[in-house]
C-alpha positions as YAML, in Angstrom:
chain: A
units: angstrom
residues:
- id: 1
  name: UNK
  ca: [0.00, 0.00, 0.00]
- id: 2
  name: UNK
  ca: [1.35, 3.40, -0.96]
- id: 3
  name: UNK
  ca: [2.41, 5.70, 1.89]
- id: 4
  name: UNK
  ca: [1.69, 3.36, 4.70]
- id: 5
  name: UNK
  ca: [4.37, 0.57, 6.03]
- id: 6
  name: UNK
  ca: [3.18, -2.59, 8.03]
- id: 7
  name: UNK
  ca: [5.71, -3.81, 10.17]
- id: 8
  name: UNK
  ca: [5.39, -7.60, 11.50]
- id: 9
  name: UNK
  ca: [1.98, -7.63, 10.12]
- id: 10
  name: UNK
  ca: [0.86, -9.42, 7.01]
- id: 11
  name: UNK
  ca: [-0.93, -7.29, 4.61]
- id: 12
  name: UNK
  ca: [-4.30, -9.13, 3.96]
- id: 13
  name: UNK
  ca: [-4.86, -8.75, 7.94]
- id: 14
  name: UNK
  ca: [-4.84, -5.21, 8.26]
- id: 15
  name: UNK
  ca: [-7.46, -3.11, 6.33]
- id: 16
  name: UNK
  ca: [-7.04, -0.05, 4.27]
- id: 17
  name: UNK
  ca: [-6.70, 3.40, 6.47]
- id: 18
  name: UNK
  ca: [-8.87, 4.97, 4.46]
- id: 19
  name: UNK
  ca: [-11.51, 2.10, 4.73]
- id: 20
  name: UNK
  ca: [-11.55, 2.51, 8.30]
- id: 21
  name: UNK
  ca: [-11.10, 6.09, 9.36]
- id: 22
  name: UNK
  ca: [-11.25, 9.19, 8.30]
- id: 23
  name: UNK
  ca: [-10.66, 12.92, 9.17]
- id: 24
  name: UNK
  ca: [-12.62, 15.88, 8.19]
- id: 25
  name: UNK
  ca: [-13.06, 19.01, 7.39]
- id: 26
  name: UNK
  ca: [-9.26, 19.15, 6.81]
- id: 27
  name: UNK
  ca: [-7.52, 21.28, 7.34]
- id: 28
  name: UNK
  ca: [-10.10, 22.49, 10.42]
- id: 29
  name: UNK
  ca: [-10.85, 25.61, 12.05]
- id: 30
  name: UNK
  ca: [-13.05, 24.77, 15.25]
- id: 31
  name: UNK
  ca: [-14.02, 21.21, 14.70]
- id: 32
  name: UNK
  ca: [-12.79, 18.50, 12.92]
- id: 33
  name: UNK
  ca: [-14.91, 14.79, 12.86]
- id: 34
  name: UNK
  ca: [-13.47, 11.54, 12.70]
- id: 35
  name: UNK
  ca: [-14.98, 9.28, 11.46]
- id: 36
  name: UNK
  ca: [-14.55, 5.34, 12.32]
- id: 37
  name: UNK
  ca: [-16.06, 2.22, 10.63]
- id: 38
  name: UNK
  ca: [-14.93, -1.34, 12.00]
- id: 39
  name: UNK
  ca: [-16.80, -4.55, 11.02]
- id: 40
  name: UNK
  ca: [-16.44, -6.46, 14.15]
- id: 41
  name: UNK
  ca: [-16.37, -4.73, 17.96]
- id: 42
  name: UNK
  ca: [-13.11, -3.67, 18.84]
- id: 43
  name: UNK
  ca: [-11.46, -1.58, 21.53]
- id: 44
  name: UNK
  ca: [-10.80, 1.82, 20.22]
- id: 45
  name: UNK
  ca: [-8.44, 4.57, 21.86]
- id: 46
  name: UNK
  ca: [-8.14, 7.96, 20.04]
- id: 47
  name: UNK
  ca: [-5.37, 10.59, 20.77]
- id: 48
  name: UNK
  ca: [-4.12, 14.05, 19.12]
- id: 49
  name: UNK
  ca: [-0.75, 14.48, 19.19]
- id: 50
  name: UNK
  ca: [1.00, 17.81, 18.31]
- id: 51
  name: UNK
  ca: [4.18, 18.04, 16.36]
- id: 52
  name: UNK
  ca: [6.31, 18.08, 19.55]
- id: 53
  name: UNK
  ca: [4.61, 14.93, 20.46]
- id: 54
  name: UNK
  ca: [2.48, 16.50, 22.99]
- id: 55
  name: UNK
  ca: [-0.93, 14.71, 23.48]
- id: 56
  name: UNK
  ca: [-3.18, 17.49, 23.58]
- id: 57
  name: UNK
  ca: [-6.49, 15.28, 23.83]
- id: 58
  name: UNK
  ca: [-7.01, 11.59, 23.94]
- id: 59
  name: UNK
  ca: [-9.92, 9.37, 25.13]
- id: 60
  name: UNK
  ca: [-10.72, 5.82, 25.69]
- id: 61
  name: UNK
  ca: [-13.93, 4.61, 23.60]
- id: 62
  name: UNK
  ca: [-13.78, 0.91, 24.80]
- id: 63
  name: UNK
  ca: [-15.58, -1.42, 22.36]
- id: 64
  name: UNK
  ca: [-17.44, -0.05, 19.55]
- id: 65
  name: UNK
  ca: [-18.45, -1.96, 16.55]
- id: 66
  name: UNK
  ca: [-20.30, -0.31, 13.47]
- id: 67
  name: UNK
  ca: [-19.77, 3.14, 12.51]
- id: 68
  name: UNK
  ca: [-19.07, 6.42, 14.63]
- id: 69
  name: UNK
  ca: [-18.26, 9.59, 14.61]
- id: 70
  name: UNK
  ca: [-16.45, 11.25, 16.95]
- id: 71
  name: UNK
  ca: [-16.09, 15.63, 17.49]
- id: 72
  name: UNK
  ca: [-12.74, 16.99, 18.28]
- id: 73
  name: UNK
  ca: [-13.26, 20.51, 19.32]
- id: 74
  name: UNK
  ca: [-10.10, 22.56, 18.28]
- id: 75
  name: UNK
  ca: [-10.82, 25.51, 18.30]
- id: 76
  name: UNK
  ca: [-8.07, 26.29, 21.59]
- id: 77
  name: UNK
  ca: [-5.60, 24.70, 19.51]
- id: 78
  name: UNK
  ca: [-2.66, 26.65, 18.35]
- id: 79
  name: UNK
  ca: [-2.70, 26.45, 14.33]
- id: 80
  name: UNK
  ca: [-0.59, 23.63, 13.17]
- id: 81
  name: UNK
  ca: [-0.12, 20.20, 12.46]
- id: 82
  name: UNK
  ca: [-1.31, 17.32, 14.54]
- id: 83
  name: UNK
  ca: [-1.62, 14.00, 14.37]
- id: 84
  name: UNK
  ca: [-4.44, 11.95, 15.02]
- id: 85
  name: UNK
  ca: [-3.39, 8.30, 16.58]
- id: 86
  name: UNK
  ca: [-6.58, 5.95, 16.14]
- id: 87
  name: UNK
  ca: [-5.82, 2.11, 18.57]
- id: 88
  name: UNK
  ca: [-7.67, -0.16, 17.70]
- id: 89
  name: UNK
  ca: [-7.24, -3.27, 19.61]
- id: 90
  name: UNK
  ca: [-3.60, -2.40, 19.96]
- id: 91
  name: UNK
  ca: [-3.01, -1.72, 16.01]
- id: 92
  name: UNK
  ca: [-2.14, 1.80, 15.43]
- id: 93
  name: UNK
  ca: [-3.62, 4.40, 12.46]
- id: 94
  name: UNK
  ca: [-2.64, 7.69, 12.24]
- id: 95
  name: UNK
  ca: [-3.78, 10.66, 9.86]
- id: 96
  name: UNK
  ca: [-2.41, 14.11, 9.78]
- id: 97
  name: UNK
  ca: [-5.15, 17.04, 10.80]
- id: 98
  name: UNK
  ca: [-4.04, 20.55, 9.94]
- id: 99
  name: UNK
  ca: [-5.58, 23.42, 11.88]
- id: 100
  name: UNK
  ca: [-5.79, 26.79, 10.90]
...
């Protein structure tokens, strides 16, 4: 898969990024949605990290299953790149979010 390396995990278990989560508007202002659709329940832990790698929010979801959304109010963050670190069950996604 282009852009994305797997490390000690064989490709046909882990789904596309893209099929799974997703970040929008981007680049945000006050609010940015992320969106998260898993086939079977999972455990699901969702942080943003600034570029220093600072977590400046993070929460525990437990298990979800289905889609969700989830609101990330950014409007106190400082404009800049940050990355958001999706977990689930111990398999880690991340996207870039820009805010302006």
């Amino acid at each position: 898969m282009p852009g994305y390396q797997f490390v000690g995990l064989e490709d046909e278990a882990m789904p596309q990024f893209d099929d799974v989560f997703q970040v929008y508007p981007n680049p945000a202002t006050t609010n940015a949605t992320v969106t998260i659709q898993l086939k079977n329940e999972s455990n699901v832990e969702l942080k943003v990290i600034d570029m220093t790698g600072k977590e400046v929010a993070a929460r525990n979801y437990g298990a979800i299953s289905g889609a969700s959304a989830v609101d990330i109010n950014t409007s106190n963050f400082q404009a800049g790149v940050y990355l958001i670190e999706l977990t689930i069950d111990a398999v880690k996604m991340t996207k870039k979010l820009i805010v302006k």
